[in-house]
Structures are given as structure tokens and as C-alpha cells.
N, C-alpha and C positions, 0 to 999 in steps of 0.2 A: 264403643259400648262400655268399656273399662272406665273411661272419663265418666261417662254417666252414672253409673252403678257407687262407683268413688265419691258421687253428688249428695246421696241417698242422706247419709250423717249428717253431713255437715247441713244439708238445709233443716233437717231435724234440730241440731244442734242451735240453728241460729232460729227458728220458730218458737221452739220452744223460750231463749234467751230474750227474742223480741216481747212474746205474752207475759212471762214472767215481768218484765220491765212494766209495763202496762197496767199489771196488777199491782205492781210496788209505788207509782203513784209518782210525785211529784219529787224533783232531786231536792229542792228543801226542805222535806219532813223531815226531822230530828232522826228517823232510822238512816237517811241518806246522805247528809248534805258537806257530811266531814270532809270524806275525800271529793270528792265531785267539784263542790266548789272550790277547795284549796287546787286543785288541778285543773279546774277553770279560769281564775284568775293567776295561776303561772304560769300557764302556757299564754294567759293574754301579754302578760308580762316579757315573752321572748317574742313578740311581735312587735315591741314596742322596744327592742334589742335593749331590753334588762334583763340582769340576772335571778334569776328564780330564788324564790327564798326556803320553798318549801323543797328540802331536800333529806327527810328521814329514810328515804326508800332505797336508795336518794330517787327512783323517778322519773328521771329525765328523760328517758325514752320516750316517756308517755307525754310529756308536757312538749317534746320538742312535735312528736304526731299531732298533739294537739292544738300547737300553734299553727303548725303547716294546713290544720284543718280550718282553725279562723281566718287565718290569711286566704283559702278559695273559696269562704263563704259569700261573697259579695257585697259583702260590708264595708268596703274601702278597708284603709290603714289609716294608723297613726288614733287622734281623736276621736277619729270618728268609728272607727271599727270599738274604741273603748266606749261608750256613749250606745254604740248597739248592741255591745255584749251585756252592760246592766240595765239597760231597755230590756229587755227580753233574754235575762242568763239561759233559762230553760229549755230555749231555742236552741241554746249552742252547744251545755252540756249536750241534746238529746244529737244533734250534728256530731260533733266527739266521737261519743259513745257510737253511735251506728256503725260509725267511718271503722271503730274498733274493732268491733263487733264483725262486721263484712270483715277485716284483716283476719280475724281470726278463723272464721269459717272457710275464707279463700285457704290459709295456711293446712287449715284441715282437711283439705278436697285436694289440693294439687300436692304437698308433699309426699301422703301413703302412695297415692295413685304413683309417685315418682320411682316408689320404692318397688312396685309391681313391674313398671317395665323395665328396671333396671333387675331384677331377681326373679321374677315370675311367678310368685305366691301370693295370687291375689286376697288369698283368706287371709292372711300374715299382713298382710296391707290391710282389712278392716276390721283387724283384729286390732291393731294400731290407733285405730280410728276411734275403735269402740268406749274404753275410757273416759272419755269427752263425754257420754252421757251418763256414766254411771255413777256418779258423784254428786250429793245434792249441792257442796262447796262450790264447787265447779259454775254450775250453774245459774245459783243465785247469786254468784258474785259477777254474774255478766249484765246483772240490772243498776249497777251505778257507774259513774263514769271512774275510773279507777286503774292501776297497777296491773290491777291481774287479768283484764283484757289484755294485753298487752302479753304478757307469760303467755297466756293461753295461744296465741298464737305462737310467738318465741318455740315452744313446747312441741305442738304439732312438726316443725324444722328438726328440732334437735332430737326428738323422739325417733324420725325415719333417720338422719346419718346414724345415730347412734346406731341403731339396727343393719345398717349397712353394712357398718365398719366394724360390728360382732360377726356379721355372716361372711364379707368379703375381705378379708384382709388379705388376702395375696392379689387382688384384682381393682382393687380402688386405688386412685393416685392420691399423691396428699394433699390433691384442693380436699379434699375430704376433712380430714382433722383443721382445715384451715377455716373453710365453710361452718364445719360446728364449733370452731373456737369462736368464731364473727357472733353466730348466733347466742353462744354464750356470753359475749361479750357483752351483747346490748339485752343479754338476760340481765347481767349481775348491773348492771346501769339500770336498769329497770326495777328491780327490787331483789335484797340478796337470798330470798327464799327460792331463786335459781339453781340454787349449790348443787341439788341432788343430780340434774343435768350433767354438771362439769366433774360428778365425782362419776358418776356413768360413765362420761366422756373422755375421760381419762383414763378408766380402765377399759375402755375399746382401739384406743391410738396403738397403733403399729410401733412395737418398740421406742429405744429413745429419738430419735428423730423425730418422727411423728406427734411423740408428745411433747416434743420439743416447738414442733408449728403448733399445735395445738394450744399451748401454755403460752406463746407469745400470740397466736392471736385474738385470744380473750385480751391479754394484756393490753395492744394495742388498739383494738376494739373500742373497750372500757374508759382507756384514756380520751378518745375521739370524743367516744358519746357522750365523755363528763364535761367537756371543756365550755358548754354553756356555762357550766358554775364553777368553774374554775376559782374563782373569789373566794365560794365557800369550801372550797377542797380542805382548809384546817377544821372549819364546825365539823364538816362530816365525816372527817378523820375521828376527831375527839369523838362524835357519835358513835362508832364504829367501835374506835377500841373501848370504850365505857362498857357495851353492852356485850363484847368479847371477856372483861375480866372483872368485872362485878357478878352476884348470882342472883341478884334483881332481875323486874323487870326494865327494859328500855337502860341499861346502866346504872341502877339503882342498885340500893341495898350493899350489902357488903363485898369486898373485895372476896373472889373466887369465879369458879367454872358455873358450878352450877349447887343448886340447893337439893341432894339426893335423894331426901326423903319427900318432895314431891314426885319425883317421877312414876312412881305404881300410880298413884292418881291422874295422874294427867295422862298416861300409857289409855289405861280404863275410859277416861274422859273422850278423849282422841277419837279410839277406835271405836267407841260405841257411837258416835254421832258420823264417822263415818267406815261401816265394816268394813265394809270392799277394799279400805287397803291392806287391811291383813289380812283379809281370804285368799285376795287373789296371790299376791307373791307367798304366802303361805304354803297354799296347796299346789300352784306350780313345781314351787322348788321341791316336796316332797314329792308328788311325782314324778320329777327328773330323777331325783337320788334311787327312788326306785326304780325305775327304769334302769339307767345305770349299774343297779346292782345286780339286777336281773342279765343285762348285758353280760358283765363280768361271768356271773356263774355259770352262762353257756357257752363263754368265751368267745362273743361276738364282737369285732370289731366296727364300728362304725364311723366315715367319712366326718358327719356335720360334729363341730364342735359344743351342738346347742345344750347339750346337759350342765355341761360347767358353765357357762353364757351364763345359764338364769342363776346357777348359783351363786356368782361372781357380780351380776345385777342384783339380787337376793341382800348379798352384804352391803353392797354400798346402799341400799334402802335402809336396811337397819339403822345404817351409819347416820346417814340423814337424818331418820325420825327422831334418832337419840340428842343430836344437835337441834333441832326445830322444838323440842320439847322443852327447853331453855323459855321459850317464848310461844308456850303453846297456843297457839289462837288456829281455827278450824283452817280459816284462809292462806296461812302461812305454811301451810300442806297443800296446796294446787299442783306447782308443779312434780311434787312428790307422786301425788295423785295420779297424775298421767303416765309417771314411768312405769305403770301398771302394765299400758301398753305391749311394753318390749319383752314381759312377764310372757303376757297371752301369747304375743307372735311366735318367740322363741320355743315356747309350750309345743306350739303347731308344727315349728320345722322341725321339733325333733321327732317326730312321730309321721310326720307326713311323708317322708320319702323311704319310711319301713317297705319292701316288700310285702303281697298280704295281707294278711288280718293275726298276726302275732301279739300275746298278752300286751307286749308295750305300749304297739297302734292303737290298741280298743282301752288300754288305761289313760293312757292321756289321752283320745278324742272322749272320751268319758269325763273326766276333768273339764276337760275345757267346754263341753257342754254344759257339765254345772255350771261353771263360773258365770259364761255368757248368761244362762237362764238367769242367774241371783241376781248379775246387776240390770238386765231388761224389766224383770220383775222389781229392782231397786227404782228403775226409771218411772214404770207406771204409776209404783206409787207415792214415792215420792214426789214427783214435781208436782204433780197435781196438786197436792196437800200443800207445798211449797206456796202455788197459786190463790189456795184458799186463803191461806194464813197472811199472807201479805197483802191481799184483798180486804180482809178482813180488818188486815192492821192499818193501814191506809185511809180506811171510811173511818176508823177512829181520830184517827190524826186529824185530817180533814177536820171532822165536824167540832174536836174540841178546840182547832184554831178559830172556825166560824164563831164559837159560843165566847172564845177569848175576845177575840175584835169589837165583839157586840158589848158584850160587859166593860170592855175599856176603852171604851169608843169618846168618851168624856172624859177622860182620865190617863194619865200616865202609865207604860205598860214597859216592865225592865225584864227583856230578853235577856235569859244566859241556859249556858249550854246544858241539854241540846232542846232550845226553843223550837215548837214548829211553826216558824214563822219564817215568811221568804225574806225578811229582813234580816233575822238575824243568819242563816245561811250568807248571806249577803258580808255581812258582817264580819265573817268567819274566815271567809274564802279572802278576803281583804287582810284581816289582819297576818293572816299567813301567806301574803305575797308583797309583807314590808308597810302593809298599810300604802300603798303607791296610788289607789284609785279613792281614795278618802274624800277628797276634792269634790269629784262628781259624785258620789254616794250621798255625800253630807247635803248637797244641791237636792237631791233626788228626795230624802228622807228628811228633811232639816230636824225633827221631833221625836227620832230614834235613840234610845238610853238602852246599854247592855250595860251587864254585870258579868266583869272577868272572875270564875270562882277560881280559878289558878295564883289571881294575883290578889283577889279581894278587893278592890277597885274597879266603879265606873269607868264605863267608857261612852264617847260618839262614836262615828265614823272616824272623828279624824284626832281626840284628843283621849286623855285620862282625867277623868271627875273623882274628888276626894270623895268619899262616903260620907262625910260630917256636913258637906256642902250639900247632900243629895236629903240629908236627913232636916237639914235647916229649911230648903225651898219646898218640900212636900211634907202634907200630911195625912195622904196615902199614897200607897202605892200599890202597882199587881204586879208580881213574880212568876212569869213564864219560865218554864225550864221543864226540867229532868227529876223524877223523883229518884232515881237511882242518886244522883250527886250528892243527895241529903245524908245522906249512909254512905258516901265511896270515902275515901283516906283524903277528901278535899274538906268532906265537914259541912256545917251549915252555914247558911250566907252571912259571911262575915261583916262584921257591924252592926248587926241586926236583931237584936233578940229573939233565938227562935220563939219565945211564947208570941209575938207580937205577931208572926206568921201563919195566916189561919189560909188551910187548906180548903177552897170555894168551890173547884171543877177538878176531876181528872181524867184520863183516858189511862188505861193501862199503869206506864212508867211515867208520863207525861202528865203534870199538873199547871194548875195557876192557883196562884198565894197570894192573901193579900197581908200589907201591911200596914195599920195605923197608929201613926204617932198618940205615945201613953207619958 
């Protein structure tokens, strides 16, 4: 009965992820094809035992699931499986993605449920659970093929030891801190926005021994899981420490930690797009504190440790937030997001095994009933609105690609980013896996022309076009892309006069430009 009941979330969790997907359309619309396709064509790339090139995350976790995912597609190996993945990318992303998707709702259903009959607090178990839907981040980020599937399961594992290993520590052996070192290990392989985990998990380990299995077995984990790229271990080294001692974004900008006087804005920014993470550890910890206090004044002793738990969970969230705020983007709070979990659980055992109906019992079940209601009520309305808007934005996409094809259909058409064209996702995902499938791309498209606005130069599939060369053999041309890039620190398309670029069609952020030679 317990296994079923423990089902409830997670097929929510994964229904709701599936419609979402649905509604967001196709993985090369300009909203999608960044990560999907760069982790499409890397993972094809470790089937073809090469080393991945796209390693900012670094990743790898996700690329190495996703290779083991092409390889029992039934597309053969070798050519041939290459040849079927850009026959039909969309196929494969959506094969990926599912495979991920299932890992993470499996992660979400059997790990709480593990936590129940090892502790017996089945509320505390879907209380654990319950985060997974309260987060609009969370789950519009399970509609592309991407990193943070990946966490999201990771999350579910290290959220129940974590909890364990706060409520048991005289009764758990140390495969425990070994087990969520493993899981943190091929967290931080997967993308370093894991940290909040390992700083949890850290302060849960059984003195130093414990944190001592614990610290080596992320260690040796981490090394495992990176040794696909082993090649590139100096790039993403230097990656690493750049964005560690510059107070830019990505390594940028000037040497420092961080730039101070954004942080009230991005604090503001953060939590307004998503409240639930500071309600919930918020209002927990002051209800523990007062509990606590109230304990003390009656001079009540009590058994469970959980008051200091959430406060001690409490700090290392702060801790985190303040480090993520460096590079604040919604997504890079997922698994932040979930350590909310061990919030609510902890909430529960400290009031659950009160004797009674004592002010404590009935202030934290009072608590935690808010909370659950805010984000159930987060869930309803959000996702749905989620579904509209990405509905919405999708039929736009769509029909300004139809009206681009049509209008360039005689004519020269120069994809740059983020075109919404299956070509240039194609394009994309290629150039960020070494350019290695160029060969057959270039076979496939022979009359495809991007424009790199990073470099300011032409490209094919498989070469670099001078701009002087591009300007001598045409005299027009149409510019698919991004209106955002026209205004970003990249500038306008370079070579080109903007007066010569007359805006024809848009959709939203998405336009087409023509240019003719004056």
C-alpha cells in the first residue's frame, strides 16, 4: 500500500512534465535547442568513443545517460546510428529526455518510500516528495533535454540519505555517507549547481570519519564520472577557476568574488519568481526556534534532534543562495529548491512525536499546513499558466518559421542565433561537439549559411565564410535570428550596416531582417 501511495507524486510529477513538453513544442525553437541539441550531438559523440566537447556544466552525467540511451535505440552504431540521429534529431532528443524524465520520477517514488520503511514517518516521506511540484523552475525545466533532469533525480537520492543521516545517526552504517557522497558525486559531474546537497551532506556526516567517506566519495565519484573528458580536464579547470575569481558573469569581468551591490536585486529578483524558497525554510526555522523556546521555558526536554536539524539546514541554504547569486539565473536554484524538502520533513518530526495537543504540536502542524496549502495552490496555478504561455509561444514560433521558409524560399536565408529553424539548432548542437558531424550535415543541407554573432563571421556546416565574400556574391539577403541579440553586449550584425537591415516579420523576440546591398 505504502509503495502505491509513494506513486501518487511522482506520476503527477512526471504528467504534468510530459504536457508541459507537449506544449513547449519542438527542441529546435529558438526557446529550446541550446542545451538539447549541444547534449544531443555529445552524447552522440561518446558513442562514437569521442570526447565530448561541450563541457561548461561540465555534464557529463547527462551526456554519458544519453549516449547509453542512443546506443539501445536500435539504430545500429557507428555511421549509421550518426546518419539516424540527423535523419530524425527530434526522435532522439524526445527518446533522451523521456528516459530522463522516467529516471527521475523512478528516483522520486522509490527513494522517500525508502526513507518510510527504514524510519516509519510516512508523512515525512511525502513531505520529501512534495517540493518536486512546488516550483515553477523545477518543472519547466523538465521540457528540454538538459542537466537538470538529471539533478532532479540526483536530488530525490540525496534529499532521502540526507534525512536519514540527520534523523539516524547512531543507527546508520557508513555505506550511508558513502552512498550520498556517490550521489553527490555524479551531482557535481553533472552540473556544479549541486553544491547545496554536499553542503547539507556534509553537515549531516557522522563526525570525522564519516565525513571523511563522505569527502572522498564525491572525490572519487567525480573523477569516474569525468574521465569521458579527461582531455578537456585543463579547459574546465580554467573554466572553473575563471568563474570562481572574476565577479563577472561566466569568468568575466574583473578579477574578485562577487560584485555587492547587485545582490539586493538579484535576492528580490530570485525570490520573487520563485517564493516558495523562502517561505518555506523561512517559516520552518522560525517555528522551530520557537518551539524551542517555548521548550526551554517549560523546561522540557526532548529526545529528536530536529529543532537544530532545520536550523543547521536553514544556514547552509542561505549559504548556497548567496554563492548561486554570483550567477543568478532561475535554473541554477533546482537543486537548492528541493532541499526544501528536508525543511518540511524535519518540521514534521519535530512535532510529530509530541505527546497530545501541546502549543508546539498545533504551531508546527499549523505551519506546515500553510506551507503545503501555498505551494499546492503554487502548483495549480502556476503550471497551468506555464502550459498556456508556452502554448502560446510555440504557435508563435512555429508560424513565424512557416512565414520565414515561405518568404525565402527563392532566396538566401542566414540563420544566427537563436534562429527558429531545425537547421540551425542543427547547426548548433554540431558546432558545440567540435564540428565532428559536419560531413553529413553539410550532405544533408548543402545551401545552409549561419552567421556566428560571437565571432562576426560566416559559417557552413563544415567551414568559416569571410563577411566581404558573403557581401560580394549577394545582393540580398534575410537574417533569421534573435531580436534580443541586437541590444545584448554582442551588438549588431557585424559587417553590415545596420540602416541596410530592414525588419519584415517578427514574432515576439524572434524576427527576420532583410538586407540589400546600397
Amino acid at each position: 500500500m505504502s509503495l502505491v501511495l509513494f506513486a501518487i507524486i511522482p506520476a503527477i510529477f512526471l504528467v504534468s512534465a510530459i504536457q508541459l513538453t507537449k506544449a513547449n513544442g519542438p527542441q529546435w525553437l529558438g526557446t529550446n535547442f541550446e542545451n538539447s541539441y549541444a547534449y544531443l550531438f555529445n552524447s552522440l559523440l561518446l558513442t562514437q568513443g569521442l570526447t565530448p566537447y561541450h563541457t561548461d556544466h561540465p555534464g557529463t552525467t547527462t551526456q554519458l545517460l544519453g549516449a547509453i540511451s542512443l546506443l539501445l535505440s536500435g539504430n545500429g552504431t557507428g555511421d549509421q546510428l550518426v546518419r539516424a540521429v540527423i535523419d530524425n534529431p527530434e526522435a532522439h532528443i524526445k527518446l533522451i529526455q523521456r528516459a530522463l524524465l522516467g529516471l527521475a520520477a523512478l528516483s522520486l517514488w522509490l527513494f522517500p518510500w525508502f526513507v518510510v520503511r527504514r524510519w516509519g514517518n510516512w508523512v515525512a516521506g511525502l513531505l520529501l516528495q512534495l517540493p518536486f511540484l512546488f516550483f515553477y523552475t523545477v518543472l519547466t525545466s523538465c521540457t528540454w533535454l538538459d542537466s537538470e533532469l538529471v539533478l532532479i533525480a540526483l536530488s530525490a537520492g540525496a534529499l532521502s540519505l540526507c534525512f536519514l543521516l540527520i534523523r539516524e545517526k547512531e543507527a546508520l552504517s557508513l555505506r550511508a555517507e558513502i552512498a550520498l557522497g556517490a550521489i553527490c558525486g555524479l551531482g557535481l559531474a553533472t552540473k556544479l549547481t549541486f553544491f547545496p546537497f554536499i553542503l547539507i551532506g556534509a553537515m549531516s556526516c557522522r563526525g570525522r570519519k564519516g565525513l571523511l567517506l563522505f569527502a572522498g566519495s564525491i572525490f572519487v565519484v567525480t573523477t569516474i564520472a569525468l574521465l569521458p573528458i579527461f582531455p578537456e580536464w585543463p579547459r574546465v579547470f580554467k573554466w572553473f577557476t575563471g568563474m570562481a575569481t572574476h565577479s563577472g558573469y561566466y569568468g568575466t569581468g574583473k578579477v574578485g568574488f562577487v560584485r555587492l551591490g547587485r545582490y539586493p536585486a538579484e535576492i528580490v529578483r530570485l525570490i520573487s519568481g520563485e517564493p516558495m524558497l523562502a517561505l518555506i525554510p523561512i517559516i520552518t526555522t522560525l517555528t522551530a526556534l520557537v518551539v524551542a523556546g517555548y521548550d526551554r521555558l517549560r523546561g522540557t526536554r526532548l529526545p529528536q534532534p530536529a529543532t537544530w536539524a532545520v536550523v543547521r539546514v536553514f544556514i547552509a541554504q542561505v549559504l548556497a543562495f548567496l554563492l548561486i547569486l554570483k550567477h543568478g539565473n532561475y535554473h541554477y536554484l533546482i537543486p537548492l529548491c528541493l532541499t526544501t524538502g528536508l525543511n518540511l520533513a524535519l518540521l514534521h518530526e519535530d512535532f510529530w512525536r509530541r505527546p497530545g495537543m501541546p502549543l508546539p504540536k498545533i504551531l508546527g502542524a499549523g505551519a506546515l499546513a500553510f506551507l503545503v496549502f501555498s505551494g499546492v495552490s503554487s502548483f495549480r496555478v502556476r503550471i497551468p499558466g506555464a502550459y498556456v504561455w508556452l502554448r502560446d509561444h510555440r504557435i508563435q514560433q512555429l508560424q513565424l518559421y512557416a512565414r520565414a521558409k515561405e518568404k525565402t524560399r527563392d532566396s538566401v536565408r542566414v540563420d544566427y542565433y537563436r534562429s527558429d529553424s531545425p537547421e540551425f539548432a542543427l547547426y548548433f548542437g554540431n558546432f558545440y561537439a567540435r564540428r565532428a558531424f559536419a560531413k553529413v550535415l553539410q550532405e544533408k543541407f548543402p545551401n545552409a549559411l549561419f552567421y556566428n554573432i560571437f565571432f562576426g563571421e560566416f559559417e557552413t556546416f563544415d567551414r568559416w565564410v569571410k563577411p566581404e565574400s558573403v557581401r560580394r556574391q549577394y545582393d540580398r539577403l534575410y537574417f533569421f535570428g534573435n531580436d534580443l541579440t541586437q541590444i545584448s553586449s554582442y551588438g549588431p550584425v557585424h559587417s553590415f550596416d545596420p540602416k541596410n537591415l530592414t525588419v519584415i516579420d517578427r514574432a515576439g523576440d524572434y524576427l527576420l531582417q532583410e538586407w540589400v546591398r546600397r
